[in-house]
Steps between C-alpha positions, in 0.01 A plus 500: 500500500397485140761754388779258686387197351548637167822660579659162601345338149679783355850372690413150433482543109812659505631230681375234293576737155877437643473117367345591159775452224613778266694548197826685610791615208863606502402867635311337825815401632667842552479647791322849541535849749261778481317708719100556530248782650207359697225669689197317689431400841667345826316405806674613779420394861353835611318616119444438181797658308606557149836476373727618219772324405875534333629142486767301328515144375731221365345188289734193441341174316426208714331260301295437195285832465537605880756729632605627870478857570631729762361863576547808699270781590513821639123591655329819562221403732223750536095498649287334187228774636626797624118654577462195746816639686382870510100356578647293794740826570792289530859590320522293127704205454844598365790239462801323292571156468680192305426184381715215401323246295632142365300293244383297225400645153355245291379541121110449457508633164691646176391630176803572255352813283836424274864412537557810704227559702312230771169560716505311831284453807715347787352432888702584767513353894757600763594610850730745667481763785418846551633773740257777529498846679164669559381784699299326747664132550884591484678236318392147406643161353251328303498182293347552183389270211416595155255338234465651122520530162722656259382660159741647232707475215857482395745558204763234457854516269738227550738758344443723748698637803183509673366168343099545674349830569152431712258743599255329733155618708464296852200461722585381789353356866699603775429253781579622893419339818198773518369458170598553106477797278511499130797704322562604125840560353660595174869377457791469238750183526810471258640183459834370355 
């Protein structure tokens, strides 16, 4: 119960971080594709799984310091223990899935090293769907919601053709209807 309650504090400071005002430039307002690599862990109706992910995104400003993003991952779902499988003699989970995802990326906080380079820390909140295929429960539809935070940099030229490169780190909740796992990502978004 105690590890719940402070996982919806967690979602509710996100939430509230949403309303905080930020400063937001010329470069804020492009919008951004770029992939990211994640690996960490997705409950799953029959086990606790893990997950590695190949996903896709698109940023576009909204407003102020908080822009709407939209991603896509490919999943490779597989057992997070495989010596509980072989203890319990039972085949290991091995599956595939994907995950749409639509949300809000808002700007907590940004550190401009110099005219070229900016440090931010953004939270993230969402919601989306996920198809998965695993060994022992065929195929599933799932709702999923997502709470984080986004650490990284990026190198801005207005003169640019890319005008923003941003390398980010993400740590991420992944909420389903049979629990939440936590997920870490490194990604690359260009923006022009």
């Amino acid at each position: 119960m105690v590890r719940s309650a402070g996982f919806v504090g967690l979602v509710v400071a996100l939430v509230v971080s949403l309303a905080t005002p930020a400063r937001a430039d010329e470069l804020d307002r492009v919008t951004k594709f770029g992939f990211r690599i994640g690996y960490g862990a997705v409950p799953l109706a029959t086990s606790e799984a893990r997950s590695t992910s190949l996903g896709l995104g698109i940023e576009h400003p909204a407003f102020g310091a908080t822009r709407v993003f939209g991603e896509w991952e490919w999943l490779w779902i597989d057992e997070w223990n495989d010596a509980n499988a072989e203890a319990s003699m039972r085949a290991p989970l091995h599956g595939s899935g994907q995950r749409a995802t639509l949300g809000l990326r808002h700007a907590l906080g940004v550190l401009h090293v110099n005219e070229m380079i900016r440090m931010f820390v953004d939270s993230e909140v969402g919601g989306g769907a996920m198809l998965a295929s695993e060994d022992r429960m065929g195929v599933s539809a799932v709702p999923v919601g997502i709470a984080g935070l986004r650490l990284g940099y990026d190198f801005r030229r207005g003169s640019s053709s890319a005008r923003v490169l941003e390398a980010e780190f993400m740590l991420r909740a992944v909420i389903v209807p049979t629990g939440y796992g936590l997920m870490f990502g490194v990604g690359m978004l260009w923006g022009d």
